[in-house]
Z-matrix of the N, CA and C atoms (Angstrom, degrees):
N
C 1 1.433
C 2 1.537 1 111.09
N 3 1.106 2 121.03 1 -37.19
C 4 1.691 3 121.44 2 168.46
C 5 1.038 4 99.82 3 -54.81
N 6 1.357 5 133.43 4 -66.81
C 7 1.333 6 133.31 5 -134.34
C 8 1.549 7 95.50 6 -64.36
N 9 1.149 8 116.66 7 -53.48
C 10 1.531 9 126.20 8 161.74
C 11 1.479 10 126.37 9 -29.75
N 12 0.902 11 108.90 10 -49.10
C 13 1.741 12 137.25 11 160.82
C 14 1.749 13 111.82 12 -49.99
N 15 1.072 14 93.58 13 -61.39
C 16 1.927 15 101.92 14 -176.20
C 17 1.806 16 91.94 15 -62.55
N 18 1.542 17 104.79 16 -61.79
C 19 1.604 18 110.63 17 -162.18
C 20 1.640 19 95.70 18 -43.80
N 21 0.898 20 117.30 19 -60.71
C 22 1.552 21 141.99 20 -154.49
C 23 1.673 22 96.83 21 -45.42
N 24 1.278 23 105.02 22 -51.35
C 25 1.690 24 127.44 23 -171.94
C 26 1.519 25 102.43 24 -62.58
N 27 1.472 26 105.73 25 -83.29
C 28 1.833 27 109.86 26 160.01
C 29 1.253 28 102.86 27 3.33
N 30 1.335 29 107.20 28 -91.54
C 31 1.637 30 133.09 29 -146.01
C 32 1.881 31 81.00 30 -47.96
N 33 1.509 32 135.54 31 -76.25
C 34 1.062 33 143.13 32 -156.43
C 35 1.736 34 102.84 33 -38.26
N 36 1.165 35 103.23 34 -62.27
C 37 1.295 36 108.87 35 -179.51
C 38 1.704 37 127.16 36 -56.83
N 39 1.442 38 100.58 37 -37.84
C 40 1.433 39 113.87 38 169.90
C 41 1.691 40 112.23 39 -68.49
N 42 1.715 41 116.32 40 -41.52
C 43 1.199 42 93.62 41 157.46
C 44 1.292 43 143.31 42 -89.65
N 45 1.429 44 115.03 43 7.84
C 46 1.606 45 130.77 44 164.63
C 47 1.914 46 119.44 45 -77.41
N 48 1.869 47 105.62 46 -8.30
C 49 1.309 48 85.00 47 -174.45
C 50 1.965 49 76.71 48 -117.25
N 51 1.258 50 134.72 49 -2.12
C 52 1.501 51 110.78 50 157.65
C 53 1.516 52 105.75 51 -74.10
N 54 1.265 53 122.32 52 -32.55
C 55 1.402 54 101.62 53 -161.60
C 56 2.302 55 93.36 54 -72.23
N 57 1.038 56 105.40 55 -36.55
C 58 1.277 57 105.57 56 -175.61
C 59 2.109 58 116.83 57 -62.99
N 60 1.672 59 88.45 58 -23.30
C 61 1.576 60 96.29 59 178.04
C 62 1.872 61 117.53 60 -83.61
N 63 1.781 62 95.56 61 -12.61
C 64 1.540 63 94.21 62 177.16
C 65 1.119 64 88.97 63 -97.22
N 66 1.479 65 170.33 64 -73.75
C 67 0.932 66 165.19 65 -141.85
C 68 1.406 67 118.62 66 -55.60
N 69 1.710 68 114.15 67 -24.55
C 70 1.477 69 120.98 68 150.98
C 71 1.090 70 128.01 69 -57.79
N 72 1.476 71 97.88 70 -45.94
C 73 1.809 72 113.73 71 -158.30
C 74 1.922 73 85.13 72 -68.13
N 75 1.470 74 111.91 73 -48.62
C 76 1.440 75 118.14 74 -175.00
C 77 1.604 76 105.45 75 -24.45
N 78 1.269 77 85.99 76 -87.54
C 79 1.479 78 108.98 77 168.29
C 80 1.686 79 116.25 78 -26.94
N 81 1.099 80 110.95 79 -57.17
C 82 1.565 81 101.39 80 179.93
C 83 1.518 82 132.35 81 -44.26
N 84 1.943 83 69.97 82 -52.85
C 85 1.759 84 69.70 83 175.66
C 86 1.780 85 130.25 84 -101.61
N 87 1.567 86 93.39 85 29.00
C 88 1.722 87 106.04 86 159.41
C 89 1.692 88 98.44 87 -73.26
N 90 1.424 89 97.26 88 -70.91
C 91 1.533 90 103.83 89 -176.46
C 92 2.014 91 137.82 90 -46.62
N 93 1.546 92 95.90 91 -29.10
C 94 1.131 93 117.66 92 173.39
C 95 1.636 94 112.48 93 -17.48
N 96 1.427 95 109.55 94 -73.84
C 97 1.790 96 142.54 95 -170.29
C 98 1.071 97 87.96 96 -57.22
N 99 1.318 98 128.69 97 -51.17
C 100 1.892 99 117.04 98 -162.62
C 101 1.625 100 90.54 99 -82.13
N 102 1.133 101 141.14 100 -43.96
C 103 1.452 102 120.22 101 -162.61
C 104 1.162 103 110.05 102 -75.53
N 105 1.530 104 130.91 103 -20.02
C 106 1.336 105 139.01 104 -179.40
C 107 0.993 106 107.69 105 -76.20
N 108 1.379 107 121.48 106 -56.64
C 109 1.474 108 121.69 107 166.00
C 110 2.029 109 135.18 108 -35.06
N 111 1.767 110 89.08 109 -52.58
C 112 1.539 111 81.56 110 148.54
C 113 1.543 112 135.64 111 -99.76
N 114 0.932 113 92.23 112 10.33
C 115 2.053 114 95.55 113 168.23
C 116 1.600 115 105.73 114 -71.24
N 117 1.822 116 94.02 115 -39.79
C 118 1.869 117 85.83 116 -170.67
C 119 1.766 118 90.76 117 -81.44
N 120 1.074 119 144.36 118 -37.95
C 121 1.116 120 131.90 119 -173.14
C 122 1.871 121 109.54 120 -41.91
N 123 1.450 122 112.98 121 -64.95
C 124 1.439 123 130.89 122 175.99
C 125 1.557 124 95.20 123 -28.12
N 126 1.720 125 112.14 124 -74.65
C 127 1.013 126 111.47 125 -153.71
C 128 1.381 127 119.81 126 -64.35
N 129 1.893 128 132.92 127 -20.45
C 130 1.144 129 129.07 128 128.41
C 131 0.906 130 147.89 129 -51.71
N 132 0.980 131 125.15 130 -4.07
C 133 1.695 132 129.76 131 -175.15
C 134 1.588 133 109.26 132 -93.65
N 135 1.447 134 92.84 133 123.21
C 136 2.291 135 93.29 134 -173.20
C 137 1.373 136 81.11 135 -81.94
N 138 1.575 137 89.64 136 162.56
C 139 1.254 138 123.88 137 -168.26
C 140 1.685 139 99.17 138 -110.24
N 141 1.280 140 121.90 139 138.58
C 142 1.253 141 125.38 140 179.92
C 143 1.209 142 120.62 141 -139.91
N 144 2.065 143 107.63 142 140.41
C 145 1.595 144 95.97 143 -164.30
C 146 1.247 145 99.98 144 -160.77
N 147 1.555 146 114.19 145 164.63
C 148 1.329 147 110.17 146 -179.56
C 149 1.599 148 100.28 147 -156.55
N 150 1.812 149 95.30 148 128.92
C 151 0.926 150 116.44 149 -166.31
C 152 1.381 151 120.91 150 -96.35
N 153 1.603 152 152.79 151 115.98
C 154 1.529 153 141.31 152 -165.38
C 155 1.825 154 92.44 153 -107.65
N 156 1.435 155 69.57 154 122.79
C 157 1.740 156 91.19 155 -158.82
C 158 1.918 157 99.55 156 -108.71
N 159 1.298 158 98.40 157 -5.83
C 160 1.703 159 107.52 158 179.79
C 161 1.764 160 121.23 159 -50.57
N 162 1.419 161 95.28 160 -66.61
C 163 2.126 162 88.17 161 163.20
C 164 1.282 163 124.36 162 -47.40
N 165 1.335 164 126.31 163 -30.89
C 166 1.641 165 140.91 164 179.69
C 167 1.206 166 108.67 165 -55.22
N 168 1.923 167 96.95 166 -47.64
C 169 1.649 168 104.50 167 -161.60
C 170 1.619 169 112.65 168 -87.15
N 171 1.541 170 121.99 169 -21.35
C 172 1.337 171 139.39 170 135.78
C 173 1.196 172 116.53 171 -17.83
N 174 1.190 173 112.53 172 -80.96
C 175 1.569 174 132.47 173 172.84
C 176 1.665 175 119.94 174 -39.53
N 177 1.406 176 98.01 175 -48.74
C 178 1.420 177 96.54 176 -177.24
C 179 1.618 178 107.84 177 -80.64
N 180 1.414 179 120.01 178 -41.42
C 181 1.702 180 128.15 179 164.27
C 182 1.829 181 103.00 180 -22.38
N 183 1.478 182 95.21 181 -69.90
C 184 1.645 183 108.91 182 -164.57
C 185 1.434 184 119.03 183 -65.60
N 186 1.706 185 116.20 184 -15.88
C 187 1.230 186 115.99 185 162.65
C 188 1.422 187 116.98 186 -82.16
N 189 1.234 188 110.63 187 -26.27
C 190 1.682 189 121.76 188 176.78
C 191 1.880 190 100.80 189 -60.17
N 192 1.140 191 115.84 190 -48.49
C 193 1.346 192 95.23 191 -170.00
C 194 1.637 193 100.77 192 -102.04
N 195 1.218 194 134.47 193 30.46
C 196 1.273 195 128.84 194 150.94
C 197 1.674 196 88.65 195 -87.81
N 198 1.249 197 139.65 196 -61.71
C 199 1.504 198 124.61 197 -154.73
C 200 1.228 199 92.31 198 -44.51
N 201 1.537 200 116.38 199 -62.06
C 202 1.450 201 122.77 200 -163.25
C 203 1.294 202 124.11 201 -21.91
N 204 1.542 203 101.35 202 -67.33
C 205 1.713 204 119.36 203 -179.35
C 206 1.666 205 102.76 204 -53.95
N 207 1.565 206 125.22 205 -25.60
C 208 1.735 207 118.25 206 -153.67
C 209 1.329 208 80.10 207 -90.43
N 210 1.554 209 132.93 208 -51.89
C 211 1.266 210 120.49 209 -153.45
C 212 1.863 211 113.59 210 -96.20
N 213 1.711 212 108.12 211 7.25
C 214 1.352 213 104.50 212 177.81
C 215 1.772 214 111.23 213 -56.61
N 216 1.256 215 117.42 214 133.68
C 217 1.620 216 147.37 215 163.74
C 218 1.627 217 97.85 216 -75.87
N 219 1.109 218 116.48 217 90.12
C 220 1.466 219 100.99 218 143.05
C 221 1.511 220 149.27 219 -31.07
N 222 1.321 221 135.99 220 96.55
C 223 1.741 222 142.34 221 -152.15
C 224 1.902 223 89.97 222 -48.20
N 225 1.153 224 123.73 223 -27.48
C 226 1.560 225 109.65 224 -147.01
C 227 1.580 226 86.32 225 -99.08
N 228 1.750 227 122.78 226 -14.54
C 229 1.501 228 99.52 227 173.71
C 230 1.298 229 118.13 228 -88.81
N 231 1.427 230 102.64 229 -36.64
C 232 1.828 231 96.66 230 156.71
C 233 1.306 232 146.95 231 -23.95
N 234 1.936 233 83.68 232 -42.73
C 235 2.035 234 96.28 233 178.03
C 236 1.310 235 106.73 234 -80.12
N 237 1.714 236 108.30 235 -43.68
C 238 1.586 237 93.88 236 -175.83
C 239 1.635 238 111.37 237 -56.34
N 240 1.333 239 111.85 238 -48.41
C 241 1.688 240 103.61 239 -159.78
C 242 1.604 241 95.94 240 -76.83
N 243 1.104 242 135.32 241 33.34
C 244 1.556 243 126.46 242 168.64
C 245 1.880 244 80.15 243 -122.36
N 246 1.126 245 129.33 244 -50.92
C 247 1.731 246 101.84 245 -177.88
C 248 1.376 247 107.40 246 -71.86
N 249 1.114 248 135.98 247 -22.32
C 250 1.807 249 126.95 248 160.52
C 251 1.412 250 116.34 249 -50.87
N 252 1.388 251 128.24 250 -45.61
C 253 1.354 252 134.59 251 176.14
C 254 1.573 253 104.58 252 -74.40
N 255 1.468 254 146.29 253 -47.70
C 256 1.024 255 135.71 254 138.87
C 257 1.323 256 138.33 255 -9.64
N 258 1.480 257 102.62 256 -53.69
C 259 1.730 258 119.02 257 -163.29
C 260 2.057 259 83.91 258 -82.29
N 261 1.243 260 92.43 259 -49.86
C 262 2.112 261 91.03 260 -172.10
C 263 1.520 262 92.13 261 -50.70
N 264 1.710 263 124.32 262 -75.24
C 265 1.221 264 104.96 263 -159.85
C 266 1.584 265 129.52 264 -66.51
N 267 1.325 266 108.26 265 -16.25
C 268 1.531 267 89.48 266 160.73
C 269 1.825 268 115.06 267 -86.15
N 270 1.435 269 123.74 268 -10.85
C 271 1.317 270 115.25 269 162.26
C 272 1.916 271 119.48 270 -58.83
N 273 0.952 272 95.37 271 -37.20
C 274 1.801 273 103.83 272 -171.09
C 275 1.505 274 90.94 273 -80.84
N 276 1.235 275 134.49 274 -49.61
C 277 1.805 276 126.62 275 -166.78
C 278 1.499 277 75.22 276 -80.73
N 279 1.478 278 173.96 277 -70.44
C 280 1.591 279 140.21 278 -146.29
C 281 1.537 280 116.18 279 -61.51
N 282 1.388 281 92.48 280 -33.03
C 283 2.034 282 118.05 281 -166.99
C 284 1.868 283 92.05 282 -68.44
N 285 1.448 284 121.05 283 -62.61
C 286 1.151 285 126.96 284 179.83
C 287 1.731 286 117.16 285 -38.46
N 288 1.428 287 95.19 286 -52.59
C 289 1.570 288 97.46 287 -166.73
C 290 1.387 289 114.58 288 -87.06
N 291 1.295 290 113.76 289 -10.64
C 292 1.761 291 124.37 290 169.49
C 293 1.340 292 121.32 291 -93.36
């Protein structure tokens, strides 16, 4: 008589979660068409934006003229080391030919 009892129960429950599993599936596929519908919508729809790029461009300005100042060459070492390279190559072409 249990065993009957347990079976009996089972069965209730087994047919309370099909009847509850078609009633999903029901459901699913009411909804199906509308979610597809906006998935393809999403996936057409451009995306539009606008970006304020002004502090960035600040930023990058103000690092530009910090390099500037680190890597300025002084005009007067230029001249000297172009008359040093001068003074060598006409020292080495006198040295050569004597």
């Amino acid at each position: 008589m249990r065993k009957n009892l347990s079976q009996q129960k089972l069965l209730e429950i087994l047919i309370t979660e099909i009847e509850l599993l078609q009633q999903t599936s029901k459901n699913i596929k009411e909804t199906a068409p509308e979610i597809a519908k906006q998935l393809h919508e999403l996936k057409t729809t451009k995306i539009k934006f606008d970006l304020n790029t002004d502090k960035l461009e600040e930023l990058l300005e103000s690092h530009k003229r910090k390099l500037k100042k680190k890597v300025f060459i002084p005009r007067w070492f230029l001249i000297l080391v172009g008359v040093v390279i001068v003074w060598l190559v006409m020292f080495g072409t006198w040295l050569y030919f004597n």
